[in-house]
C-alpha positions in Angstrom: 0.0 0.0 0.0 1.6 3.4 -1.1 0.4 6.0 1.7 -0.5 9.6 1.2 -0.5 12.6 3.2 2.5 11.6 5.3 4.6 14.7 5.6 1.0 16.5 6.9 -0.4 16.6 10.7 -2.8 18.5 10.1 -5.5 19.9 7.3 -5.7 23.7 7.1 -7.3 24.2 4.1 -10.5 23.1 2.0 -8.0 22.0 -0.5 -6.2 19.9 1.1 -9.1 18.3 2.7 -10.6 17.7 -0.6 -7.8 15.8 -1.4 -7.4 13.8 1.6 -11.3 13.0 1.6 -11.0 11.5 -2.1 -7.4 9.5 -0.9 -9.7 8.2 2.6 -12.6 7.3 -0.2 -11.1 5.0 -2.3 -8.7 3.7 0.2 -12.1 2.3 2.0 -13.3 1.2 -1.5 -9.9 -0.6 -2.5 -9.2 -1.9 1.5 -13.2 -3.2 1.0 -13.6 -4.7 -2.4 -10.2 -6.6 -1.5 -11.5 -7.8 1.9 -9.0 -5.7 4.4 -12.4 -4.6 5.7 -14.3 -7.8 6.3 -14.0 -8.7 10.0 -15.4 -6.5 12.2 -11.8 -6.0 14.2 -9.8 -5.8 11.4 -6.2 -4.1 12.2 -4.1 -4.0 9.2 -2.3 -1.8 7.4 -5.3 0.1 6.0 -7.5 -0.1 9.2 -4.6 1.8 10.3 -4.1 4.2 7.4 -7.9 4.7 7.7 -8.0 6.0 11.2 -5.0 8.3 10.4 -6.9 10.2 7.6 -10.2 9.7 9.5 -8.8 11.9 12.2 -7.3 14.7 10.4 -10.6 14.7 8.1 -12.4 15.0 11.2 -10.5 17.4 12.9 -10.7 19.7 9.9 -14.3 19.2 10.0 -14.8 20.2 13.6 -12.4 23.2 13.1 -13.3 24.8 9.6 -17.0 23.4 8.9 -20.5 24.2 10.4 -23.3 21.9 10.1 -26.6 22.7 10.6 -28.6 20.9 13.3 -30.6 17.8 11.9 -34.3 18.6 13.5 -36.1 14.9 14.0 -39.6 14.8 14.1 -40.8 13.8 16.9 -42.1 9.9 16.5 -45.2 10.4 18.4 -46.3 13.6 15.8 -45.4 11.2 13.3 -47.8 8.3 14.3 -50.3 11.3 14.4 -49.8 11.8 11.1 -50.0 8.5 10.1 -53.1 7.8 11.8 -54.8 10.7 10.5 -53.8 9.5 6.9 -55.4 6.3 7.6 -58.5 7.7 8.9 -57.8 10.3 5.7 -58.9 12.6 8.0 -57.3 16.6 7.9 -55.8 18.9 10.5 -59.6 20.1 11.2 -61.2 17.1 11.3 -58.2 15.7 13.8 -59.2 18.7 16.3 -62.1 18.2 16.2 -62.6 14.6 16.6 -59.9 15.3 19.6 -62.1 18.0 21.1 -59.0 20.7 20.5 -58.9 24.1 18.6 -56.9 23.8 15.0 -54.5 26.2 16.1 -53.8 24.8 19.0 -53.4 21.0 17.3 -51.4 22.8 14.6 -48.9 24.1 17.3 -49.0 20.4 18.9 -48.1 18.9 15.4 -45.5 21.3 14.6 -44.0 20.5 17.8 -44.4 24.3 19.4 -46.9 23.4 21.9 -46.6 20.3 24.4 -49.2 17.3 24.6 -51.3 17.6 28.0 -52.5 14.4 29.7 -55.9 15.0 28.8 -54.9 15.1 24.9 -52.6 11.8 25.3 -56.0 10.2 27.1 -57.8 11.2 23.4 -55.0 10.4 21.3 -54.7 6.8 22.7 -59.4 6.3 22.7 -59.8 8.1 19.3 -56.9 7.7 17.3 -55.7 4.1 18.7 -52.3 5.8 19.3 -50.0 3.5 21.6 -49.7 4.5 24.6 -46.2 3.8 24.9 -45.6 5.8 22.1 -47.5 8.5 24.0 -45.6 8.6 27.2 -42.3 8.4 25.9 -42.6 11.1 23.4 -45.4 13.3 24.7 
């Protein structure tokens, strides 16, 4: 295996990161397709190599590049959803049938306004929600 990136410590520069990232990528397609990769432990040569690069990539990452926050919907909203697409029921319908104003339901689905107890109670007898779903998300 002919290493790269030897006389470097460091990345500095979106250059040289490019470069780097593109040597990590198809040393992880080469070490793969050839098997250097196919126990879970593995510690060869490229395992090694691999860590190396990973680290400077990484570090250049956490020093020169800002990444948004991933938002996650919330599962229970999402079983909401779900149930009020099976029902093919809309956002005023839902409130309704849950005894809630649509602006307040619309603040609950677009996670802005919190669940009471009262709502879980007509999630889980109108909708069929699970109520494990509704206590560990609500």
């Amino acid at each position: 295996m002919k290493r790269q990136f030897e006389d470097i410590k460091a990345i500095t520069d979106q250059q040289t990161f490019e470069r780097v990232r593109a040597y990590f990528e198809n040393l992880i397609q080469f070490a793969t397709r050839n098997g250097f990769l196919a126990e879970q432990d593995a510690d060869n040569e490229y395992t090694r190599e691999m860590g190396r690069i990973a680290g400077m990539l990484a570090d250049y990452e956490s020093i020169y590049i800002k990444f948004s926050n991933l938002k996650v919907k919330n599962p229970l909203l999402i079983t909401i959803e779900k149930e009020m697409k099976k029902k093919k029921l809309n956002q005023r319908q839902t409130a309704d049938l849950l005894e809630v104003k649509e602006n307040t339901f619309s603040q609950i689905l677009s996670g802005k306004r919190n669940i009471s107890m009262k709502l879980a109670k007509k999630l889980y007898h109108t909708l069929n929600i699970d109520p494990k779903t509704i206590l560990e998300f609500a």
